[in-house]
C-alpha positions as CSV (number, residue, x, y, z in Angstrom):
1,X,18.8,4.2,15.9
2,X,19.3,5.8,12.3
3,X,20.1,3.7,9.3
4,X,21.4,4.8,5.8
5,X,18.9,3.4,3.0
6,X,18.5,4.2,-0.4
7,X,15.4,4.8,-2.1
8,X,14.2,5.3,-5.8
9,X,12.8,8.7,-6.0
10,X,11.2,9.8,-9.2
11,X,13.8,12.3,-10.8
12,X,13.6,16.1,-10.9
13,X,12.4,15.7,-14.9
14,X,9.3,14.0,-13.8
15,X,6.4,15.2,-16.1
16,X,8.5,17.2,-18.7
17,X,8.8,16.3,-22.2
18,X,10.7,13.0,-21.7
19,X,7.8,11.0,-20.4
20,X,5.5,9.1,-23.1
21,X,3.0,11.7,-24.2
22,X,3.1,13.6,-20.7
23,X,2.3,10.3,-18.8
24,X,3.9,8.0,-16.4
25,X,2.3,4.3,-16.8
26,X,2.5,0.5,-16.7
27,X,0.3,-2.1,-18.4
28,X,-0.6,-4.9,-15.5
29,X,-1.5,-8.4,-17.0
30,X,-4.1,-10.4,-14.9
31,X,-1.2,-12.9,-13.2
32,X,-0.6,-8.9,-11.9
33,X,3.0,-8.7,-13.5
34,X,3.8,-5.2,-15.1
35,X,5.3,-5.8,-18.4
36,X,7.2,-2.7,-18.4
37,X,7.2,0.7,-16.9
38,X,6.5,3.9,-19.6
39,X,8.4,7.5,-18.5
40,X,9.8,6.4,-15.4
41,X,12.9,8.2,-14.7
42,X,14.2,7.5,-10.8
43,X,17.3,8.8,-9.1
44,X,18.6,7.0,-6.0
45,X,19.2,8.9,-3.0
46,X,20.1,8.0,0.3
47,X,18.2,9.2,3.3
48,X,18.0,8.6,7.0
49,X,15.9,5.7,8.1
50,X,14.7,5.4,11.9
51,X,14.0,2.6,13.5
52,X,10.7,2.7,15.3
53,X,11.6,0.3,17.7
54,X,14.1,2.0,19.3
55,X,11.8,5.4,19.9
56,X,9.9,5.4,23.1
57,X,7.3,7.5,21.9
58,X,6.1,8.1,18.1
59,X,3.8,10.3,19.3
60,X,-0.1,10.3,20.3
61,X,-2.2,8.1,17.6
62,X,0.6,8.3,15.5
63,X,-1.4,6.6,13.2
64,X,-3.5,9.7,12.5
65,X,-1.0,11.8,11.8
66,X,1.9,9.9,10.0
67,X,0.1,7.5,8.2
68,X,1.2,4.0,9.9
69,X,1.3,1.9,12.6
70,X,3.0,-1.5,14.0
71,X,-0.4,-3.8,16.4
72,X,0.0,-7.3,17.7
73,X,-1.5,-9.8,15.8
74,X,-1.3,-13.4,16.6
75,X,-2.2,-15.0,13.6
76,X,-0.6,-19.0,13.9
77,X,-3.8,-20.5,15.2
78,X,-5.5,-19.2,11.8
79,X,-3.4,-22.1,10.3
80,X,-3.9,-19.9,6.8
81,X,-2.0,-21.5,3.8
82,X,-0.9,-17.8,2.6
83,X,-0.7,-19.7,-1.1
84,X,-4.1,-20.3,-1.3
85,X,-6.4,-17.7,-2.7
86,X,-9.6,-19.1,-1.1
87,X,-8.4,-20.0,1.9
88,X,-6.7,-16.1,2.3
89,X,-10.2,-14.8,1.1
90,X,-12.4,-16.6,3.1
91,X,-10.4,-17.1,7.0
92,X,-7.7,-14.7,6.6
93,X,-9.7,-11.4,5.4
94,X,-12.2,-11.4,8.3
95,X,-9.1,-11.4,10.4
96,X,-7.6,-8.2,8.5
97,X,-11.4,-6.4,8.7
98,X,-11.5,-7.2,12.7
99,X,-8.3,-5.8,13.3
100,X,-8.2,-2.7,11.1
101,X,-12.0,-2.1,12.7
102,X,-11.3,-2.9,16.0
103,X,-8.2,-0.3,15.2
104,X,-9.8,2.9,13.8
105,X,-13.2,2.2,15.2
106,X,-14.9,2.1,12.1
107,X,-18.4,1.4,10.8
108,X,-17.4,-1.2,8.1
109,X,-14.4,-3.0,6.8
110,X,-14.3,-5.1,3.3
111,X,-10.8,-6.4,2.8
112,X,-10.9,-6.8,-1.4
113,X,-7.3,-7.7,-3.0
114,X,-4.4,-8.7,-1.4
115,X,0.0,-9.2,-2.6
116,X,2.3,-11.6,-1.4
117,X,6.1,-10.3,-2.4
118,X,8.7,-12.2,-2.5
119,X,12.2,-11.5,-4.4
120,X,12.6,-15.4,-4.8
121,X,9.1,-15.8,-4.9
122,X,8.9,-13.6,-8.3
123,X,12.3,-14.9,-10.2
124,X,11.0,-18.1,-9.6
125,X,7.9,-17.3,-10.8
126,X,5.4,-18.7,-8.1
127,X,2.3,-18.9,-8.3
128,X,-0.8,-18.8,-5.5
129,X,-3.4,-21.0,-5.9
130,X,-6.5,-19.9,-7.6
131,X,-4.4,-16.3,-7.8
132,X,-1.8,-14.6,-8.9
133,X,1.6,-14.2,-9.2
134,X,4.1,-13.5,-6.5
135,X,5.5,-9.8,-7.0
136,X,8.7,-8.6,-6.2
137,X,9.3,-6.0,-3.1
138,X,8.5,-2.4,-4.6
139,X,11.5,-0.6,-4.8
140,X,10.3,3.0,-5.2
141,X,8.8,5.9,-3.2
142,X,5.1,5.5,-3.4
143,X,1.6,6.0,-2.7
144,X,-1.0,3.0,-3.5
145,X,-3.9,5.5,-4.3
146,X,-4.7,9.0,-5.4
147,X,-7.3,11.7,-5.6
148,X,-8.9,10.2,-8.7
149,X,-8.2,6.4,-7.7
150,X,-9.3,6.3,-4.3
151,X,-12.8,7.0,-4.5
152,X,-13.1,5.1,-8.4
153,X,-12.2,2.1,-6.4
154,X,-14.7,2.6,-4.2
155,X,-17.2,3.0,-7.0
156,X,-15.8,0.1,-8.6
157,X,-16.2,-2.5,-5.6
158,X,-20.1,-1.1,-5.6
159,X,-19.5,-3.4,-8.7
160,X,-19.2,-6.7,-10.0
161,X,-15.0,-7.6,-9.8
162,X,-13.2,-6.9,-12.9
163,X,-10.3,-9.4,-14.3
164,X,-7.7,-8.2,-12.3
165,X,-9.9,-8.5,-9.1
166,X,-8.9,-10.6,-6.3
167,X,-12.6,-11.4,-5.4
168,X,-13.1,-12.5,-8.9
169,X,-12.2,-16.1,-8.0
170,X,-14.9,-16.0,-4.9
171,X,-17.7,-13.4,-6.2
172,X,-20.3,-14.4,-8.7
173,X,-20.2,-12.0,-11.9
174,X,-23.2,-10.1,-10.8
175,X,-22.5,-10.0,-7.0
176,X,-20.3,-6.5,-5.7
177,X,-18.1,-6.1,-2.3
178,X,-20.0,-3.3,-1.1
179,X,-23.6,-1.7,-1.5
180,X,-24.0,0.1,-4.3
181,X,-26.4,2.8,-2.5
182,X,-23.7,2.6,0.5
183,X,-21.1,3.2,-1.3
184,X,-22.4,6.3,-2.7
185,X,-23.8,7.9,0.4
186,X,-20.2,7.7,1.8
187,X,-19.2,9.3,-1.5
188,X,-21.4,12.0,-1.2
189,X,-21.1,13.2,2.2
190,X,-19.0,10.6,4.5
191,X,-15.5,9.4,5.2
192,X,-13.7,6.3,3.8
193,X,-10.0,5.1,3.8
194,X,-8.1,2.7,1.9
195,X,-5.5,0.7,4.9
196,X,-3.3,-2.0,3.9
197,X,-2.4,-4.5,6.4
198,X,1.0,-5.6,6.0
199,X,2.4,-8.8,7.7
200,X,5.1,-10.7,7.7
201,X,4.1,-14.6,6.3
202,X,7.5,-16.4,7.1
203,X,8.6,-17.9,9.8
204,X,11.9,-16.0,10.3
205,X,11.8,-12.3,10.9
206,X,12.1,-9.8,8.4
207,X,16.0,-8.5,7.7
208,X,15.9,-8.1,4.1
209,X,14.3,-5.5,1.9
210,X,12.6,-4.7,5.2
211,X,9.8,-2.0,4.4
212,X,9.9,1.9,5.1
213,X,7.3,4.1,5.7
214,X,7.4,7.9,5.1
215,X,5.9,10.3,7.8
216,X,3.0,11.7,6.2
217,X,3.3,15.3,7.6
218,X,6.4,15.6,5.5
219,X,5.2,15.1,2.2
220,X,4.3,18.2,-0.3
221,X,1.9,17.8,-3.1
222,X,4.7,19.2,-5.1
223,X,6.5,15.5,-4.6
224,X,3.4,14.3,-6.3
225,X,3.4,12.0,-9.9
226,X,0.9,10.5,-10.9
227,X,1.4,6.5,-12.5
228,X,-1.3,5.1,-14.4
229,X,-2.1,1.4,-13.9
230,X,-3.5,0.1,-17.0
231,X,-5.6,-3.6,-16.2
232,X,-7.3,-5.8,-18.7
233,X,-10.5,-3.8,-17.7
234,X,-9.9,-0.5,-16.2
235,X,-7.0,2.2,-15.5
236,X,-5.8,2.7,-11.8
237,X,-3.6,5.3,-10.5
238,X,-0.7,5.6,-8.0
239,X,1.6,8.6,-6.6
240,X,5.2,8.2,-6.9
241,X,7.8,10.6,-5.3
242,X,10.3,12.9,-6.5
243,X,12.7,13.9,-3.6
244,X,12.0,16.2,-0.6
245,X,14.8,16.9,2.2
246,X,11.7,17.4,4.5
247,X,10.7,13.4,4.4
248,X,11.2,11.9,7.5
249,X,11.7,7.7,7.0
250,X,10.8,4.6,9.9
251,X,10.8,0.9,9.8
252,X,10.3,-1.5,12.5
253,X,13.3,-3.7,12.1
254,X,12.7,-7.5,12.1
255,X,9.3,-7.5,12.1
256,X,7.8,-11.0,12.8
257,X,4.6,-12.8,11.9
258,X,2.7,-12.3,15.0
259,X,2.9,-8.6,14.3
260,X,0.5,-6.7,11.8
261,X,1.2,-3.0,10.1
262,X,-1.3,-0.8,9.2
263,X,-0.3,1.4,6.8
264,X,-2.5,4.2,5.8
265,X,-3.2,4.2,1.7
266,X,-6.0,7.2,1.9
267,X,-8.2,9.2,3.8
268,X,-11.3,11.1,2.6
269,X,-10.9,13.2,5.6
270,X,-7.1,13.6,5.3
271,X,-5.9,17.5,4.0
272,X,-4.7,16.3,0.6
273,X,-7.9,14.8,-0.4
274,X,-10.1,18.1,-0.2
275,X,-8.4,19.5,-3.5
276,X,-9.7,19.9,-6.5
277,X,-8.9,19.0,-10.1
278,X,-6.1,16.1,-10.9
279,X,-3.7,17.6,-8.1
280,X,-4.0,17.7,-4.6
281,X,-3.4,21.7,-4.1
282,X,-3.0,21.9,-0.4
283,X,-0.8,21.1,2.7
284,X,-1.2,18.9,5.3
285,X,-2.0,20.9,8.2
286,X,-4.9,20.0,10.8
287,X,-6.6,16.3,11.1
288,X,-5.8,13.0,10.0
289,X,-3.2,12.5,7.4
290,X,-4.2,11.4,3.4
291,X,-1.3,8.5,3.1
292,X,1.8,7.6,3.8
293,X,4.3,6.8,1.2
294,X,6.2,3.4,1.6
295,X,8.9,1.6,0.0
296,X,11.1,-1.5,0.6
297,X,15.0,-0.9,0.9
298,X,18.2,-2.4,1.6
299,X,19.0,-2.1,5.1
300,X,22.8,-1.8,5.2
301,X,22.8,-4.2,8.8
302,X,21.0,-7.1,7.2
303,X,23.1,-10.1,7.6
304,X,24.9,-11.4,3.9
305,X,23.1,-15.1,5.4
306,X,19.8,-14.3,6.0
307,X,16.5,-15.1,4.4
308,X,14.5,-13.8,1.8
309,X,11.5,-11.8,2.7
310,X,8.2,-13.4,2.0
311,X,5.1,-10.6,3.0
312,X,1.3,-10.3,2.3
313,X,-0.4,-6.9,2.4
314,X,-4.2,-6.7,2.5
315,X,-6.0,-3.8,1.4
316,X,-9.0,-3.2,2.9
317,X,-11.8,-0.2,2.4
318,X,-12.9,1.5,5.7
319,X,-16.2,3.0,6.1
320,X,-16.6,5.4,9.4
């Protein structure tokens, strides 16, 4: 089944002299609000948007080679209050690291920030306990890292947590995430990823702003922006998206809490990540993917009655 969504694409003037001084960015405060976005011009286009569920096949470890994938993933008898920081950190993490390592097989896992998004949840301004802010479903085509960002975060968990750290709250000021000698032996000749594990938290399923995920064998590094994060304490990046015909769109309609998505944020071994300079210079050919682009959307079958979506994603480093 094939639903009509619209997305925010970053418009065809990306990068030209209308953006502030070249750049695309946002300033981030530590409740991890953006006060305002600088050069951001989007158009809105609608595209196709399969539903997973009805396909009886996405293909052989799908995961691989577009960038996502849908698990079971009982999590009730956690009994996690989502709106507690230390309780997310310390019972519902090791969850996230088991399944994501279970998953790819990998050597290590360190879940090290988490979201919870909320439309409600951000007008009315909630707060998590001993955390921050509820955000808003992202409405725009993006990417959560990039060739510069992946690997600084990396270097920067090897590190004490900054203000805008999630682990902040729970790690002493001189303690880091991961092994500083560790973290650069995988720099200099292993294989990390970045995977988000994105679940539903209410107990309704998901109908609105439902998220979609973009097939990463379709994406160009000619779709590529670059947006700057600036924190209290450092300068992240993401990718945005200006429009390509070639992008193919899924979602898994109504997704439910006892279901997990793993969604694919970057891949040291993917084709995109062996470029060099500030661009990623190549196509996606042979191997694993890099990422897969994402965005919420309004699905045009969502009932006018139903209720808001509340989700937490986990990002989590993966060490092979």
């Amino acid at each position: 089944m094939r639903d009509l969504g619209k997305f925010n694409y970053m418009s065809e003037l990306s990068e030209s002299s209308l953006y502030a001084n070249g750049k695309v960015l946002t300033k981030r405060d530590t409740s991890g609000s953006d006060n305002n976005w600088i050069g951001v011009n989007k158009e809105i286009y609608e595209v196709e948007v399969t539903d997973a569920r009805a396909l009886k096949d996405l293909g052989n470890n799908y995961f691989d080679q577009k960038g996502f994938e849908l698990v079971p993933s009982k999590v009730a008898d956690l009994n996690i209050d989502f709106f507690d920081n230390h309780k997310v950190i310390s019972k519902y993490y090791p969850d996230c690291e088991r399944i994501i390592k279970d998953f790819v097989k990998a050597k290590y896992v360190f879940a090290f920030d988490h979201n919870i998004r909320s439309a409600t949840g951000k007008k009315s301004k909630k707060m998590i306990k001993g955390g921050q802010q509820v955000q808003g479903p992202a409405h725009i085509v993006h990417g959560d890292y990039t060739l510069t960002s992946a690997p600084e975060r990396l270097k920067q968990l090897a590190q004490p947590p900054g203000k805008n750290d999630t682990l902040s709250s729970t790690l002493k000021n001189t303690t880091s995430l991961i092994d500083k000698d560790l973290a650069n032996q995988v720099l200099q000749n292993g294989r990390f990823a970045i995977i988000n594990l994105w679940r539903n938290i209410a107990k309704e399923p998901v109908e609105v702003y439902p998220l979609a995920l973009c097939d990463a064998s379709t994406v160009s590094p000619k779709d590529l922006v670059v947006f700057e994060i600036h924190y209290a304490d450092r300068v992240g990046e993401n990718y945005f998206s200006k429009f390509n015909t070639k992008h193919d769109w899924y979602f898994f309609s109504k997704m439910k809490n006892d279901e997990a998505l793993l969604i694919k944020q970057w891949d040291s071994l993917g084709g995109l990540s062996k470029s060099k300079g500030s661009k990623p210079d190549c196509e996606v050919k042979n191997g694993p993917c890099t990422f897969s682009f994402h965005s919420a959307f309004k699905d045009p079958n969502t009932r006018e009655d139903a209720p808001d979506r509340w989700s937490m994603e986990v990002r989590c480093i993966v060490i092979y």
